[in-house]
Rosetta silent file (secondary structure, phi, psi, omega in degrees, C-alpha in Angstrom):
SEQUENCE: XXXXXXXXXXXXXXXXXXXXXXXXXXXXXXXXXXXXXXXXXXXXXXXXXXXXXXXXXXXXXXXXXXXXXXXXXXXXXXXXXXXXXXXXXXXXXXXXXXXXXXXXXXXXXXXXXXXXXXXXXXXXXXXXXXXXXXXXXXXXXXXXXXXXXXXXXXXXXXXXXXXXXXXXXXXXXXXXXXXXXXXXXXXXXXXXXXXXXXXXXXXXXXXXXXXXXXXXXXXXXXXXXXXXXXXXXXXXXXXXXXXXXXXX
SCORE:     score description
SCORE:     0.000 S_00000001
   1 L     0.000  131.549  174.451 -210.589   19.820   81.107 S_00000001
   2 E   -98.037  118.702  161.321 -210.149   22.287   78.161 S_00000001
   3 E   -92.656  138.653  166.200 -207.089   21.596   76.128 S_00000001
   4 E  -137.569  170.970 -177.596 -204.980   24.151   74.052 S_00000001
   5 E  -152.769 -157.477  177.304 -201.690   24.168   72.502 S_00000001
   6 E  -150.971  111.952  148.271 -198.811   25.295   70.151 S_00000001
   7 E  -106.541  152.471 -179.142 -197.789   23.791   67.164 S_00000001
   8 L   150.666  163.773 -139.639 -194.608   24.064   65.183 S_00000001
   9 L  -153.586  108.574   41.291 -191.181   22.970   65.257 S_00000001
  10 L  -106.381 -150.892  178.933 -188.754   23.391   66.585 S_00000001
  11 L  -166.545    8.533  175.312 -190.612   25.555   70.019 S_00000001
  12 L   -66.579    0.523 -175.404 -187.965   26.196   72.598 S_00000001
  13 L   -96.673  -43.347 -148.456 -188.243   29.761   71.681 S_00000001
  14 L   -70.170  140.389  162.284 -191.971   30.271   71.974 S_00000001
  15 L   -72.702  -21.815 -157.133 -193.503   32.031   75.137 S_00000001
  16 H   -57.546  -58.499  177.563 -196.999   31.047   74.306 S_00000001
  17 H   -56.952  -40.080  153.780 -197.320   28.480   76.999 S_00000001
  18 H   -24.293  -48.010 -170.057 -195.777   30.932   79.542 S_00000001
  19 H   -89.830  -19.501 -174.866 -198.402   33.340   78.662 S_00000001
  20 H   -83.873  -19.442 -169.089 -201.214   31.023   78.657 S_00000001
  21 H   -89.249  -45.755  148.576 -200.550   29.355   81.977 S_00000001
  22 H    -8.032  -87.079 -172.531 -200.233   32.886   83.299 S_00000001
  23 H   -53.866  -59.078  145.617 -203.153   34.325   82.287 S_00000001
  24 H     7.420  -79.227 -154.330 -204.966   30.968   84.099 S_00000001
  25 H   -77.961  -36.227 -161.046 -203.362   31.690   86.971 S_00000001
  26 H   -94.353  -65.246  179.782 -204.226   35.815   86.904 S_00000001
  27 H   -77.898   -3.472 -177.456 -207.754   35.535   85.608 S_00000001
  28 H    82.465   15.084 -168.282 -208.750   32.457   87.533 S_00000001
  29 L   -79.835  148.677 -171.901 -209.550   30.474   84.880 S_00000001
  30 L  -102.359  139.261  151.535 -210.170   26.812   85.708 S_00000001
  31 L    89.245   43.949 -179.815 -210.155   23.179   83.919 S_00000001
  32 E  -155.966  146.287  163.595 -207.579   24.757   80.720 S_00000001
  33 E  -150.294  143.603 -178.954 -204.076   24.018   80.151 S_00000001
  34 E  -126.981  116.402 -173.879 -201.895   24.924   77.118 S_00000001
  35 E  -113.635  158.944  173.085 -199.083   22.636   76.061 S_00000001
  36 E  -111.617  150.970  171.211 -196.565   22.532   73.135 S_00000001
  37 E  -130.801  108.620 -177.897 -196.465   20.082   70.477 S_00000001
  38 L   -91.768  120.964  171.587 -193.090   20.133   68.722 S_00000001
  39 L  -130.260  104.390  161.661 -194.233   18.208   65.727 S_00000001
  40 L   -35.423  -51.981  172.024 -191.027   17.748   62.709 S_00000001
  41 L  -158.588  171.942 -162.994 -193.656   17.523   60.409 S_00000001
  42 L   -71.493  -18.743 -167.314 -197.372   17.311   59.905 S_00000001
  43 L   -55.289    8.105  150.587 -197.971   13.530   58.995 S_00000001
  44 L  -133.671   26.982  171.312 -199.450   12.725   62.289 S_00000001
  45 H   -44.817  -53.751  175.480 -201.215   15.936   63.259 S_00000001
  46 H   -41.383  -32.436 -160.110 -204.565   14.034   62.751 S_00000001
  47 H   -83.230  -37.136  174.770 -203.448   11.271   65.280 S_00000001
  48 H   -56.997  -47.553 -179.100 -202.826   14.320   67.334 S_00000001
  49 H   -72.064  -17.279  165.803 -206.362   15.658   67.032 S_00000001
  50 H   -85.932   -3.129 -176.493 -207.599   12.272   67.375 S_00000001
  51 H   -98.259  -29.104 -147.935 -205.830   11.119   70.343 S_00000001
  52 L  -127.014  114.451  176.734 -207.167   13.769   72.738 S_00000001
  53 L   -87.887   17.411 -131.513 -210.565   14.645   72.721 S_00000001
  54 L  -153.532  -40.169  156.689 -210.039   17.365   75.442 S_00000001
  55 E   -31.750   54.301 -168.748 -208.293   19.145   72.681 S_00000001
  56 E   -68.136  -49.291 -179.199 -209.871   21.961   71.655 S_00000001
  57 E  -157.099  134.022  159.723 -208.102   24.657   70.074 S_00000001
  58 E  -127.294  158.906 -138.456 -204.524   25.360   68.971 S_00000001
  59 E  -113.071  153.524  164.131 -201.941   28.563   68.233 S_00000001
  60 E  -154.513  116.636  165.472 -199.707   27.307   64.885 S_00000001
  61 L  -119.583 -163.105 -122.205 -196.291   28.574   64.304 S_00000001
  62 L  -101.581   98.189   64.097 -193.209   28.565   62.064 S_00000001
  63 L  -142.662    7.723 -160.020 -193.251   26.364   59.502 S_00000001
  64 L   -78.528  -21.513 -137.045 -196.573   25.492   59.464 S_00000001
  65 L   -68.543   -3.853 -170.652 -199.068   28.499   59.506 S_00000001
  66 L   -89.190  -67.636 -158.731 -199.089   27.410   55.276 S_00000001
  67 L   -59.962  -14.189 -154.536 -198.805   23.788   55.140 S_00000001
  68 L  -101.876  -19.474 -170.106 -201.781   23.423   58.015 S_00000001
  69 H   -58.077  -48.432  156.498 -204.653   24.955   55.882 S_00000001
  70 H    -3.422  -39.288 -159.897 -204.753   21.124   54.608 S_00000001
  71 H  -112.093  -23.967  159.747 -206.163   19.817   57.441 S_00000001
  72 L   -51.144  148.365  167.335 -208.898   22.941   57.843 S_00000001
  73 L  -129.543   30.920  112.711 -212.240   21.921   57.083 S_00000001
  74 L  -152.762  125.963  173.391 -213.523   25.491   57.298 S_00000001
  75 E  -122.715  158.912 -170.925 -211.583   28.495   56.880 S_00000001
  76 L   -64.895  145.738 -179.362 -211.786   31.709   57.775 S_00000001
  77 H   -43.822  -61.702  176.385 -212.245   34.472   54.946 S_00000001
  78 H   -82.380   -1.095  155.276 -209.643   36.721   55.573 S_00000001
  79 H   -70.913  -33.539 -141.340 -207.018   33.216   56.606 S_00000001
  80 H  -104.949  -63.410  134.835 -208.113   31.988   53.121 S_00000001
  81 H    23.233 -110.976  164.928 -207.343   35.754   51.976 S_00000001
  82 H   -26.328  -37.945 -168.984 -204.144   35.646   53.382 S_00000001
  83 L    89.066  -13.208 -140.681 -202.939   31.867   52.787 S_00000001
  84 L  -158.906  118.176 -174.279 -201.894   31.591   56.419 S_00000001
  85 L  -134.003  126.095 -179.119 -203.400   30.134   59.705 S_00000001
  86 L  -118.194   -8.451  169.892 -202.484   30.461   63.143 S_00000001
  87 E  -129.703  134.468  153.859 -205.252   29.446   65.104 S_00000001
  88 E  -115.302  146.010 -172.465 -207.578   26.446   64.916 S_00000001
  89 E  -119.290  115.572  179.377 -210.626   25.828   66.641 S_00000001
  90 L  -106.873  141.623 -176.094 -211.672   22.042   66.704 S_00000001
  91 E   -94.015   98.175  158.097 -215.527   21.500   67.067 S_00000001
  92 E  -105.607  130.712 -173.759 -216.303   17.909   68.539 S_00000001
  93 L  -163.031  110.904  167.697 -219.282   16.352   68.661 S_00000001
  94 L    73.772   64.391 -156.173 -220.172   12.918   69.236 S_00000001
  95 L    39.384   58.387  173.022 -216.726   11.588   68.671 S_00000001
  96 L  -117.537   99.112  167.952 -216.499   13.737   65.403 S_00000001
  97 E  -133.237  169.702 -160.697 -214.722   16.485   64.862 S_00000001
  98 E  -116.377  172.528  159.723 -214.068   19.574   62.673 S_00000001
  99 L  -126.031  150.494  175.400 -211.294   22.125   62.441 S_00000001
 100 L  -124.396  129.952  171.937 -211.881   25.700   61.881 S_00000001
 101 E   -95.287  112.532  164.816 -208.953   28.019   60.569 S_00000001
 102 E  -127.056  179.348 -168.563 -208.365   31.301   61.348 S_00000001
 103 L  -126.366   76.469 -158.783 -205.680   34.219   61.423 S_00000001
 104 H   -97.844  -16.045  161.455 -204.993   36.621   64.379 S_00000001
 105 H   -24.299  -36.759 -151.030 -201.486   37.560   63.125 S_00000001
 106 H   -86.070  -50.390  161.445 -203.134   40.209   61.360 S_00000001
 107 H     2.566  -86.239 -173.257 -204.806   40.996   64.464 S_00000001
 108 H   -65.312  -26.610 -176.906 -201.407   41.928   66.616 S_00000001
 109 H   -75.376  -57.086  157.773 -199.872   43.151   63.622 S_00000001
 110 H   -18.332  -70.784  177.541 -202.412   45.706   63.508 S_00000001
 111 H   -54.033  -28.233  165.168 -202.533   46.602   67.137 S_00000001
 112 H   -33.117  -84.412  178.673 -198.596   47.035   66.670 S_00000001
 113 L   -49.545  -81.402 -163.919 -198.167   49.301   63.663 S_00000001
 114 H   -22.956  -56.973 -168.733 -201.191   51.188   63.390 S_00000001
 115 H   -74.462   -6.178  145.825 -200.234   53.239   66.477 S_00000001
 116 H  -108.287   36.772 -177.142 -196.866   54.430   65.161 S_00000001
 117 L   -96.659  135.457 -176.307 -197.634   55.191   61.373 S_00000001
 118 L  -113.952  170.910  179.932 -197.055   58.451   60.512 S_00000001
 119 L   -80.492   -1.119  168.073 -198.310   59.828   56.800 S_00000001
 120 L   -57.309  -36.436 -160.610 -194.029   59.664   56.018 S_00000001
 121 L  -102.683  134.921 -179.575 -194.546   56.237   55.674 S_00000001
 122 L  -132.915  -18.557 -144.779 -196.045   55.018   52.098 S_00000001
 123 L  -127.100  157.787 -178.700 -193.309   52.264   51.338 S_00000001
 124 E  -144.971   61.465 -160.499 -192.385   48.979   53.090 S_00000001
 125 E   -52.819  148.648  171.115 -189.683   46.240   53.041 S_00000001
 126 E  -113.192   75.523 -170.496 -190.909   42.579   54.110 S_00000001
 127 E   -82.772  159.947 -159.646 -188.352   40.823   54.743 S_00000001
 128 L    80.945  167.195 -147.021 -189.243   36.624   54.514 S_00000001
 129 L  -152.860   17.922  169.152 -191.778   35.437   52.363 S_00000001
 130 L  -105.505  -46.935  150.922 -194.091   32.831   54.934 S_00000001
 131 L  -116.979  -59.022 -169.727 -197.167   32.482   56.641 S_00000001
 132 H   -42.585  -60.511  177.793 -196.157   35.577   58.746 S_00000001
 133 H   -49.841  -42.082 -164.051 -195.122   37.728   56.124 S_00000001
 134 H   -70.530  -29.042 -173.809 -198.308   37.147   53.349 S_00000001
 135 H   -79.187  -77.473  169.394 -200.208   38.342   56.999 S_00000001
 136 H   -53.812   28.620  176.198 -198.164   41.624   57.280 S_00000001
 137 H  -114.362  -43.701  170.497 -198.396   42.167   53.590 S_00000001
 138 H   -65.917  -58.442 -176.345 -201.899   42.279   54.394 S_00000001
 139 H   -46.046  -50.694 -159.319 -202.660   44.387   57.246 S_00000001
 140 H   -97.672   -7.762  157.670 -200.236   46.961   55.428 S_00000001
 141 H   -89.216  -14.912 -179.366 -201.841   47.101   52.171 S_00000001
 142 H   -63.344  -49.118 -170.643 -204.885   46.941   53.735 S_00000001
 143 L   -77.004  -17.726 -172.235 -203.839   50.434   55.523 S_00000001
 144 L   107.891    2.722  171.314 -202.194   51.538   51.766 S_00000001
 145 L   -87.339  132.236 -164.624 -199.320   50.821   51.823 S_00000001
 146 L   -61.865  147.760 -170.606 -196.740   49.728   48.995 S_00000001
 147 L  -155.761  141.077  170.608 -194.655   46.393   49.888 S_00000001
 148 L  -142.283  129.250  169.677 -191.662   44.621   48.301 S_00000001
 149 E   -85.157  122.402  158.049 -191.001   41.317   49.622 S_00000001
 150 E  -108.121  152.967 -173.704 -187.293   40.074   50.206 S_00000001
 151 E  -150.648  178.175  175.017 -185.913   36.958   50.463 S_00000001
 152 L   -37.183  -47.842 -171.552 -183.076   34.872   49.893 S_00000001
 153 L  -138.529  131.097 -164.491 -183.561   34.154   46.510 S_00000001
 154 L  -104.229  122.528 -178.428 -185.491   36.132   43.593 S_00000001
 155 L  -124.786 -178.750  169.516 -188.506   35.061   42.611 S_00000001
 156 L   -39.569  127.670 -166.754 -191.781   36.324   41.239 S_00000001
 157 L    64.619   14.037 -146.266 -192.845   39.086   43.122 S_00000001
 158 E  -155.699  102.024 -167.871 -190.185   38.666   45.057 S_00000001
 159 E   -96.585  128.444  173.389 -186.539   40.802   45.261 S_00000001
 160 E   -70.498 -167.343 -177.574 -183.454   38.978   46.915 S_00000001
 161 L   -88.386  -34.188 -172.703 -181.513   40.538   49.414 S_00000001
 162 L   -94.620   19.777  178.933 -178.592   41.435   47.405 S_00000001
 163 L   -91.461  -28.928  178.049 -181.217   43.063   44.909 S_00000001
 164 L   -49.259  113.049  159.425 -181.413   45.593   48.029 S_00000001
 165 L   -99.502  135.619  160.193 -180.312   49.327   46.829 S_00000001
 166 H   -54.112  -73.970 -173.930 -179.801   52.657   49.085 S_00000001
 167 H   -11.113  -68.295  165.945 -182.829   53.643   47.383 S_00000001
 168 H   -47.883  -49.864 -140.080 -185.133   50.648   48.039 S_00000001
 169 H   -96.393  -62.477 -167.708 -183.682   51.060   51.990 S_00000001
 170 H   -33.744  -68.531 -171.468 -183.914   54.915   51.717 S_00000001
 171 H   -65.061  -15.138 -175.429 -187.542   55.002   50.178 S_00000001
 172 L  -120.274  114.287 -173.837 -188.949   52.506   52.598 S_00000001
 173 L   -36.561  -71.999  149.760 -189.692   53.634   56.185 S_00000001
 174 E   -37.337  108.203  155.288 -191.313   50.660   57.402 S_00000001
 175 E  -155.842  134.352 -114.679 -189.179   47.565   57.507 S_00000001
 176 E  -155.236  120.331  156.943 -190.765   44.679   58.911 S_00000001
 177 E  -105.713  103.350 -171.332 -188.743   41.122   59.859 S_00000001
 178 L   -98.554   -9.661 -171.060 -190.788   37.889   59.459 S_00000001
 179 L   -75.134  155.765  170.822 -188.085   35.594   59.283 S_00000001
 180 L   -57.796  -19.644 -177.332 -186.637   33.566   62.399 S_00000001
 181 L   -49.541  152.385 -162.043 -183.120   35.612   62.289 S_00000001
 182 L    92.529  -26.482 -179.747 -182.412   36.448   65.412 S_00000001
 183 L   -74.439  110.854 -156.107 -184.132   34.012   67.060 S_00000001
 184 L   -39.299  107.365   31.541 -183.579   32.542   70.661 S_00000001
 185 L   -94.344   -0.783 -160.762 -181.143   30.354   70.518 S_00000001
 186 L   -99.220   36.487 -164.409 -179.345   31.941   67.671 S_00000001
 187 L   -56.726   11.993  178.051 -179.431   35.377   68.825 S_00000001
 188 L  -111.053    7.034  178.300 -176.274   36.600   66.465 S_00000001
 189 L   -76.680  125.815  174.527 -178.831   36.143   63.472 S_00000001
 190 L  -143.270  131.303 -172.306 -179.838   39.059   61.751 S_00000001
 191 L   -58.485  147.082 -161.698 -181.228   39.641   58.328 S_00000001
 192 L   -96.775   66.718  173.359 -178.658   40.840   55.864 S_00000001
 193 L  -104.647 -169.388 -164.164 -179.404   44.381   54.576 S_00000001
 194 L  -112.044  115.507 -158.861 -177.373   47.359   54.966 S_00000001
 195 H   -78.654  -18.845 -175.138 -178.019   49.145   57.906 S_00000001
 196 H   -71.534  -31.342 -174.939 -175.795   52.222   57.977 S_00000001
 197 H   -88.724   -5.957  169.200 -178.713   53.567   55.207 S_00000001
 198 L   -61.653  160.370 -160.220 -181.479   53.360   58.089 S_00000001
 199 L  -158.877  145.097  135.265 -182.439   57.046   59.326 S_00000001
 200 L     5.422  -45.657 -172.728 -184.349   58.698   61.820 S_00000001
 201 L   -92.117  -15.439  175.724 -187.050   58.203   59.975 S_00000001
 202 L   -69.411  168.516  137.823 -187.298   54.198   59.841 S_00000001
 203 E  -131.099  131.025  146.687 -189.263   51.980   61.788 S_00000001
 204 L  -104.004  160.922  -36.670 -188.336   48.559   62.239 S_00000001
 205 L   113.622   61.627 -163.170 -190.234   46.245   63.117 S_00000001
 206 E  -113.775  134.037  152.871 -189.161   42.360   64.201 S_00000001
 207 L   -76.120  -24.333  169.531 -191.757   39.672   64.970 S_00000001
 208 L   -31.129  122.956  152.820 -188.993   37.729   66.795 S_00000001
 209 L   -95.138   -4.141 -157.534 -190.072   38.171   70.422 S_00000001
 210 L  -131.924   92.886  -22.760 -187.689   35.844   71.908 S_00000001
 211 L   -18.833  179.562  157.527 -185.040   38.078   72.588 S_00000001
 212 L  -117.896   -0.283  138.790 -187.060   40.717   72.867 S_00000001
 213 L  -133.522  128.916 -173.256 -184.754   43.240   71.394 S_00000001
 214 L   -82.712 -178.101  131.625 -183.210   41.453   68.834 S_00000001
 215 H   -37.605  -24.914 -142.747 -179.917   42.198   66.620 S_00000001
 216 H  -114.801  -40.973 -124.194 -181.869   43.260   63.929 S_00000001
 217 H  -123.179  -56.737  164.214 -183.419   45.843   66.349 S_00000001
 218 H   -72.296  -25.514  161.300 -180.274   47.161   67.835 S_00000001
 219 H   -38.550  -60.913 -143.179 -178.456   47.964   64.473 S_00000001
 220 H   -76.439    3.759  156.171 -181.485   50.153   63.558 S_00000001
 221 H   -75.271  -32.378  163.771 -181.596   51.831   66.803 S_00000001
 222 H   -48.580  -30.883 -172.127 -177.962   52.430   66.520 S_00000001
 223 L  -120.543   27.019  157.392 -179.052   54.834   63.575 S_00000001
 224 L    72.889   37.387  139.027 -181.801   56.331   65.568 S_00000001
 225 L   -42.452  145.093  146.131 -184.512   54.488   64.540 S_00000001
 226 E   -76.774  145.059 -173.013 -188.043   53.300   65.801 S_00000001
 227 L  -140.594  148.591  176.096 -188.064   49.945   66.791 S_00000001
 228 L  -117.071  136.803  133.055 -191.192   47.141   67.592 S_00000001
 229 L   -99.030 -165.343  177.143 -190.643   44.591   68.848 S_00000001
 230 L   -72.974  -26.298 -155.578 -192.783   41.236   68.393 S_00000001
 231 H   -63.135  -48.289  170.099 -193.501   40.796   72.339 S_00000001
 232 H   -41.288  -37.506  177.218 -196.599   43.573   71.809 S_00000001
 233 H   -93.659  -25.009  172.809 -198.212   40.821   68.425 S_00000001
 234 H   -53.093  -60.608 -160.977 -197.321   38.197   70.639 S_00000001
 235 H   -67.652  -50.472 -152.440 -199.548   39.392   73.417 S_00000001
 236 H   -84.080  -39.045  158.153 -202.148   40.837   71.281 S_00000001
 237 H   -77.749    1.333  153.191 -202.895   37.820   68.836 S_00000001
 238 H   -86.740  -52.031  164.730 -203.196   35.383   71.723 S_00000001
 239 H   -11.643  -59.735  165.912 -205.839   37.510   73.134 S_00000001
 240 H   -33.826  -61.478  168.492 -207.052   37.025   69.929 S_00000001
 241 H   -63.870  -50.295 -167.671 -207.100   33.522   69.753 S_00000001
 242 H   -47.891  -44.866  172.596 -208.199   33.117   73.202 S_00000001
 243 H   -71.031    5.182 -176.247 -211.572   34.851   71.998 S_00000001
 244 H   -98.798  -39.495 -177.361 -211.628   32.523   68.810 S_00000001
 245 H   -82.658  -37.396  171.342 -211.745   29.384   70.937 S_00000001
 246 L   -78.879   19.424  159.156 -214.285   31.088   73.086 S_00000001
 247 L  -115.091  167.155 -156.865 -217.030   32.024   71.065 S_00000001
 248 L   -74.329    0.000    0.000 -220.044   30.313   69.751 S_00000001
């Protein structure tokens, strides 16, 4: 039996086991199961990787995708790039094993965007400032694009929320939600900019998948917006993974 999982805390939200048990079941694959491991924090992740030797590869999500690079013993270029890891691939061999880090956020985020960017768009709010975001900072500078992060609080490199001008909202097409607001169970969450200055011309952009149109999502549709949702990076960076744990 081939083990896989999900870690990150809390996980009552996440689909990933849904989709992996699925796909099983669709493609026929045999002898794999994918489980969640709501772990509060990391201080016994080893004992995790050490209890199961059947363990093989795991998906890592929110709060972790920073904090887990610790525990890599080889990471991938563009994860180490980035700062941020969402997949690991553990290597065992002869009750030894290794972890390998890698990043398919950027993946899905890619397969997202890329297919509604118009040459309109040059500028980009981020809002959140964590494993997710530092991935979608990449992928969109990678493509050329300009990015101001927001967050709660203003810090280097870094604009708060109430630093947010009709300008800033005006000038940036592209606004991208990495944060949890919104997020099943807490579905009245929404990040706090001012939405009445969205146009025709935005795209948002939430990785929350769970609703799958969030609050966040219906404001900016309200003002005739484009809207992503996450369910499309979801799908597309598990793919992702699935071909990370499956290659030599």
């Amino acid at each position: 039996m081939r083990k896989y999982g999900l870690v990150g805390y809390p996980l009552g939200h996440s689909f990933s086991k849904k989709y992996f048990t699925e796909k099983f079941l669709r493609e026929n694959i045999t002898a794999c199961v994918y489980n969640n491991y709501p772990l509060e924090t990391l201080d016994h992740f080893t004992d995790l990787i050490k209890s199961d030797e059947e363990l093989v590869g795991l998906n890592i999500t929110i709060p972790y995708k920073s904090e887990i690079i610790r525990f890599v013993d080889d990471l991938d270029a563009e994860a180490e790039e980035i700062g941020a890891v969402n997949v690991l691939k553990i290597k065992r061999q002869h009750g030894k094993f290794r972890i390998l880090g890698y990043n398919s956020d950027v993946t899905g985020i890619r397969d997202t965007i890329i297919p509604v960017m118009s040459k309109n768009v040059t500028s980009a709010l981020i809002l959140g400032t964590g494993g997710s975001s530092r991935a979608v900072s990449h992928v969109l500078k990678k493509i050329g694009l300009s990015v101001l992060l927001v967050s709660r609080e203003k810090k280097p490199g870094t604009i708060a929320y109430s630093d947010l001008t009709s300008g800033i909202i005006a000038d940036s097409l592209l606004i991208v939600n990495t944060t949890p607001l919104g997020m099943f169970p807490k579905i009245e969450g929404l990040p706090p900019i001012d939405y009445t200055r969205l146009t025709k011309d935005h795209i948002l952009f939430d990785l929350v998948y769970n609703p799958e149109l969030t609050l966040f999502l219906k404001l900016g549709i309200a003002q005739g917006c484009a809207t992503l949702s996450g369910l499309k990076m979801l799908h597309s960076q598990a793919e992702k993974a699935w071909e990370i744990w499956n290659r030599d």
